[in-house]
C-alpha positions in Angstrom: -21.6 -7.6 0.8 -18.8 -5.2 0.5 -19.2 -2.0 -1.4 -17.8 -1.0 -4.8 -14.6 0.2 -3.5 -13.0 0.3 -0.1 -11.1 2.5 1.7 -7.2 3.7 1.4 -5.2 5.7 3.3 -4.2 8.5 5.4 -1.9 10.6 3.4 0.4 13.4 3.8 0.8 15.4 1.1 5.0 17.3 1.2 6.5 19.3 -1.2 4.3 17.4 -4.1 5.0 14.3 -3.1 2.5 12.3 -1.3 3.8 10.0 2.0 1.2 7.3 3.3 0.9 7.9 6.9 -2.0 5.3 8.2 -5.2 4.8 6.6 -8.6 5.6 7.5 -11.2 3.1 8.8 -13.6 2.0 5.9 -15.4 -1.3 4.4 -12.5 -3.4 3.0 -12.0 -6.4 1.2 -8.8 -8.2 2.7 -8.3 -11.8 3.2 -10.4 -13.3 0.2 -8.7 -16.1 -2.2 -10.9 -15.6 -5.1 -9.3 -15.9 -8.6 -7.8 -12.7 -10.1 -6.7 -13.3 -14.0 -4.9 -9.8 -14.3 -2.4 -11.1 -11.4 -1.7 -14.1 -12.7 -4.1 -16.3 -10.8 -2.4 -15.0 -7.3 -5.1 -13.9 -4.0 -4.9 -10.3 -3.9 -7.0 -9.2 -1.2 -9.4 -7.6 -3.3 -13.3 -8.6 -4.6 -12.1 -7.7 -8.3 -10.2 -8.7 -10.6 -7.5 -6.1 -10.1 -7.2 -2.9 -8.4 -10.1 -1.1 -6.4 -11.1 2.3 -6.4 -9.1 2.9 -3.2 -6.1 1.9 -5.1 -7.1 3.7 -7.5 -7.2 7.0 -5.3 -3.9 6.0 -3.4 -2.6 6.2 -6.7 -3.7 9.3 -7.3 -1.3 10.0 -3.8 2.1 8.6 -5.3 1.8 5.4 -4.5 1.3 1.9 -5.9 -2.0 0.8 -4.3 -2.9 0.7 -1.1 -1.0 -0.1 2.0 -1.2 -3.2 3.5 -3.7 -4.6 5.9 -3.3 -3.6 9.5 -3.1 -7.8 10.9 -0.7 -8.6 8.6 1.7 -5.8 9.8 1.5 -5.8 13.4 2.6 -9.5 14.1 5.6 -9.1 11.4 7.4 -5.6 11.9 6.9 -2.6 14.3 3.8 -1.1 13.2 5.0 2.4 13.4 7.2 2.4 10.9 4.5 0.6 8.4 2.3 3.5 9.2 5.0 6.6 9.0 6.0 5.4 5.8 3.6 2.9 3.8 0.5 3.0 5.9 -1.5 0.2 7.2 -5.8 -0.6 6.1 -7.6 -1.2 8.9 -10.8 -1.9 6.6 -13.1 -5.3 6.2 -14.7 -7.4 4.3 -18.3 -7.3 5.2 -18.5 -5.0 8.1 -20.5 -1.9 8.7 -21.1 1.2 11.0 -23.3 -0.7 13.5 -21.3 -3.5 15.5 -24.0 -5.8 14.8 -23.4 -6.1 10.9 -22.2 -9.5 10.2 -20.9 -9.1 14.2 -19.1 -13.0 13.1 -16.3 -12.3 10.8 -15.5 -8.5 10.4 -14.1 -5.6 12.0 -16.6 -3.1 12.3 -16.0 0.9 12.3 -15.6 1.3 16.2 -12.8 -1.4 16.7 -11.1 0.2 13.3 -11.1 3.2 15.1 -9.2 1.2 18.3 -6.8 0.1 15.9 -6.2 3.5 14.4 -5.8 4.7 18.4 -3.4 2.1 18.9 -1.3 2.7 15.8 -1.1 6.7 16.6 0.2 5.7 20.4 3.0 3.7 18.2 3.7 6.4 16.1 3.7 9.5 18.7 6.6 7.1 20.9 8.7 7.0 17.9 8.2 9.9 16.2 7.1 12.5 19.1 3.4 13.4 19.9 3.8 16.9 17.8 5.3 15.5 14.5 2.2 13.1 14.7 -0.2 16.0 15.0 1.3 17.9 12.0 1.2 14.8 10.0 -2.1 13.4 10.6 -3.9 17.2 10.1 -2.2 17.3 6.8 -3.0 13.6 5.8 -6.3 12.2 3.7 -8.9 10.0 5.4 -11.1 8.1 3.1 -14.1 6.6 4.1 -16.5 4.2 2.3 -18.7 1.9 4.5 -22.5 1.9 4.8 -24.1 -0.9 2.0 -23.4 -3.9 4.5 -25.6 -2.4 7.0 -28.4 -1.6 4.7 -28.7 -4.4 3.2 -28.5 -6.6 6.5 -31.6 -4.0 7.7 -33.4 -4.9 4.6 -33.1 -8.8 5.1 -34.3 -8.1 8.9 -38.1 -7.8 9.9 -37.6 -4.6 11.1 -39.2 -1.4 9.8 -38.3 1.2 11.6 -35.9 2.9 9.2 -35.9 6.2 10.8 -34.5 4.6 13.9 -32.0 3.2 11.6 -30.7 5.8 10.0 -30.3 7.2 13.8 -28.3 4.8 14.4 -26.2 5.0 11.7 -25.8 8.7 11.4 -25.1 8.6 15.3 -22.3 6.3 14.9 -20.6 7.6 11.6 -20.6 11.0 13.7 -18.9 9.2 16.4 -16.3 8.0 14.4 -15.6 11.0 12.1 -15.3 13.1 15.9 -13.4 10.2 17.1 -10.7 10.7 14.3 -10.9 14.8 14.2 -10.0 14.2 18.0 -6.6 12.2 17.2 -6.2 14.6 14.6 -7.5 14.1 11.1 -8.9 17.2 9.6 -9.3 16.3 5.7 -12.2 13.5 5.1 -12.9 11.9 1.7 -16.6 10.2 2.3 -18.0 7.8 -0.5 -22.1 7.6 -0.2 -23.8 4.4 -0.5 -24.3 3.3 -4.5 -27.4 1.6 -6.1 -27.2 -1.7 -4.0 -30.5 -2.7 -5.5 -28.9 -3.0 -8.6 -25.7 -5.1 -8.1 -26.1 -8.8 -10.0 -26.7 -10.9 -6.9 -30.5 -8.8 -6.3 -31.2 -8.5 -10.2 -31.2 -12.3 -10.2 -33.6 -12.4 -7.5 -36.3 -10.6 -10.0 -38.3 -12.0 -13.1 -37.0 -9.5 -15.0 -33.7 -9.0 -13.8 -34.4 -5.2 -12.9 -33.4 -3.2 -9.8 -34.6 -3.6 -6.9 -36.1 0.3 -6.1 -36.8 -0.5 -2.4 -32.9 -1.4 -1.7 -32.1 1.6 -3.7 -34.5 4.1 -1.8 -32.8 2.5 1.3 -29.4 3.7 0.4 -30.8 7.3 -1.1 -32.2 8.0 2.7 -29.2 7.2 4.6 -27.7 8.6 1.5 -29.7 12.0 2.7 -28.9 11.4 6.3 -25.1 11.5 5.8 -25.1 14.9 3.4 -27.2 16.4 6.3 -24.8 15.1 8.9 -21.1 16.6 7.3 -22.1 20.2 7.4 -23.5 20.0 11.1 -20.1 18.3 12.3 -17.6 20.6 10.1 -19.3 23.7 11.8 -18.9 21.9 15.1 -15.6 21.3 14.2 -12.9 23.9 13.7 -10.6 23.2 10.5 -12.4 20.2 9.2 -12.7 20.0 5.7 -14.9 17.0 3.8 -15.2 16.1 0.0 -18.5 13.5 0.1 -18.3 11.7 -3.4 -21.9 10.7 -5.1 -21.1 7.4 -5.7 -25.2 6.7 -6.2 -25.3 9.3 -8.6 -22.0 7.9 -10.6 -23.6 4.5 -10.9 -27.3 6.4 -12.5 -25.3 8.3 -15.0 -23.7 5.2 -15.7 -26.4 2.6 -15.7 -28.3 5.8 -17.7 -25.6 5.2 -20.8 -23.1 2.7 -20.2 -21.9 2.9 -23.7 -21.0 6.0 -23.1 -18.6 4.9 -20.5 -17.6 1.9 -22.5 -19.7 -0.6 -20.8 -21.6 -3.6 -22.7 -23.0 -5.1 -19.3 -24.3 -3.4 -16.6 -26.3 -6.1 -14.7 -24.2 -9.2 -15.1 -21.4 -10.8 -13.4 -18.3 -11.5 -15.1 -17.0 -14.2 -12.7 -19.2 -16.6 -11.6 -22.1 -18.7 -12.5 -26.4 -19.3 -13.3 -28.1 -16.1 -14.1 -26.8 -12.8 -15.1 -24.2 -15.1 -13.4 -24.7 -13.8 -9.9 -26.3 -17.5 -8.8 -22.4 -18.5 -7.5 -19.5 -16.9 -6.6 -16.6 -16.7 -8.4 -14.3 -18.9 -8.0 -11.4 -20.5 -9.7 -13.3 -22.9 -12.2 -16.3 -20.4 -12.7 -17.1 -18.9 -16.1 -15.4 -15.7 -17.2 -16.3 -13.0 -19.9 -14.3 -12.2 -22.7 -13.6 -8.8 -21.8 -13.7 -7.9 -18.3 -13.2 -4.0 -19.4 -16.8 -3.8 -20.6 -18.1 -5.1 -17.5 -19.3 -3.3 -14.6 -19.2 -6.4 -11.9 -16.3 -8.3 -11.7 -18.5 -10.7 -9.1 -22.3 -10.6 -8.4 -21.5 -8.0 -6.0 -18.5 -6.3 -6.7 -17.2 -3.8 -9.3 -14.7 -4.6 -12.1 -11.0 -3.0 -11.9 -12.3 -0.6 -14.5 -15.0 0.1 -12.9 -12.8 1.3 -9.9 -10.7 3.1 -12.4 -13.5 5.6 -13.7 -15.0 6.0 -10.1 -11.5 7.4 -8.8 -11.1 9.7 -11.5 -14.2 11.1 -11.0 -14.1 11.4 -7.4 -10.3 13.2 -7.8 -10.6 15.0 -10.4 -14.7 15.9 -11.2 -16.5 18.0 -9.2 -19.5 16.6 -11.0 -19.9 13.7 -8.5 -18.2 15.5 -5.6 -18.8 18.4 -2.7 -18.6 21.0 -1.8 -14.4 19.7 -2.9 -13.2 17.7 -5.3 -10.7 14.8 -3.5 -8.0 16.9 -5.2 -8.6 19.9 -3.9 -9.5 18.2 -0.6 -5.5 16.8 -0.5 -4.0 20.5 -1.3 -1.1 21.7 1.2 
């Protein structure tokens, strides 16, 4: 599983306009060739059927979407240009904080964070180690990574969830120091959402209702991580942190999705069997008619709307966000 949204970029933010430095290391969802009807049937990189909510927040920056994924740069053209200019993802599909999360086929948090290190080595011999520092202590880090994890836990006969969420906590701390160390001071964190709500575990139930133990799940380590930003912004002089309530977003939504224009809330627009979460999406699967009123564009993942509405209120709200709002977080 990948979450709702992914993560975007490392910004700078220069007499009002925004320049994309590198981006910061997150969940992604790069490499996937599902169909995406709003491009014109072309692979986009993306579990939606358009932009994300981390393009949606790079937009908010100045830019177009998000900047381009960090193994499809380095082979092609020197990667410190990419990353002094456009900026390079180092996120994946399905990875997680622990190393162990689908180990197979992602990139999990600590070998982002090598690839970060590698990329600011490129950058300080072409640019000089100072104009780095400047840059990266003025730029925007956005995390979003976390669901995978929990939801491999919950598959696993395992019940030791406090030693879990050590775990976790232990190594998102790790990470977050790691990156104040090479010089990032502004963080924008995305909790955990209702993962016992997406499609794919509604059509595991009679009912199709939520699944509150998957839910509870993410609300603890949901917990863990507001405990843990406080502790490591006194440790650490000059770092500021906007953590956006993306569980709460998806209650108030869920609550009253009319009132956010939504006429499905537990059913896949792409894809196939129950609530339509029983196959993926693919190019022959069945769509809705109006992908706007969706909330899942997949059985897992959100719909470009969807992505919309949960950037806006992360920028802009500071009902969803604290103690800064992602705008305030990206001031000069």
């Amino acid at each position: 599983m990948a979450e709702l949204a992914l993560a975007v970029a490392v910004a700078e933010l220069l007499r009002g306009v925004a320049q994309l430095v590198s981006v910061a290391v997150a969940e992604s969802v790069a490499g996937v060739e599902e169909l995406f009807p709003e491009r014109q049937g072309e692979p986009t990189g993306r579990f939606s059927n358009g932009y994300n909510v981390a393009d949606y927040i790079a937009k908010t920056l100045g830019f177009n979407e998000s900047p381009p994924a960090y193994l499809s740069v380095a082979p092609r053209i020197p990667l410190s240009l990419t990353a002094l200019t456009g900026g390079v993802s180092y996120a994946s599909g399905d990875a997680g904080i622990l190393d162990s999360t689908n180990a197979w086929n992602t990139i999990p948090l600590s070998k982002q964070m090598s690839y970060f290190r590698s990329t600011k080595a490129e950058m300080e011999a072409r640019a000089g180690a100072r104009a780095v520092s400047r840059l990266l202590s003025r730029s925007f880090f956005l995390f979003t990574v976390g669901s995978n994890d929990l939801v491999v836990f919950a598959a696993a006969p395992d019940d030791d969830v406090a030693a879990f969420y050590g775990s976790l906590v232990a190594n998102y701390s790790a990470a977050i120091t790691d990156l104040y160390r090479m010089g990032a001071r502004k963080l924008g964190i995305i909790n955990v959402g209702l993962i016992g709500c997406v499609p794919r575990v509604r059509a595991l139930h009679a009912t199709g209702a939520c699944d509150d133990g998957l839910n509870q799940l993410a609300a603890g380590f949901d917990g863990a991580l507001r405990s843990l930003l406080p502790t490591l912004a006194a440790r650490l002089p000059g770092l500021a942190y906007s953590l956006a309530n993306n569980y709460n977003l998806m209650q108030v939504t869920f609550a009253n999705p009319r009132a956010s224009g939504y006429a499905s809330i537990d059913t896949a627009c792409c894809g196939g069997g129950r609530l339509g979460a029983e196959t993926d999406c693919r190019p022959n699967s069945m769509l809705c008619a109006d992908r706007g009123q969706f909330v899942f564009w997949d059985r897992v993942h959100a719909c470009q709307r969807a992505g919309k509405l949960s950037a806006a209120a992360y920028y802009d709200g500071g009902l969803f966000t604290a103690p800064l709002t992602f705008k305030q977080l990206t001031r000069p």
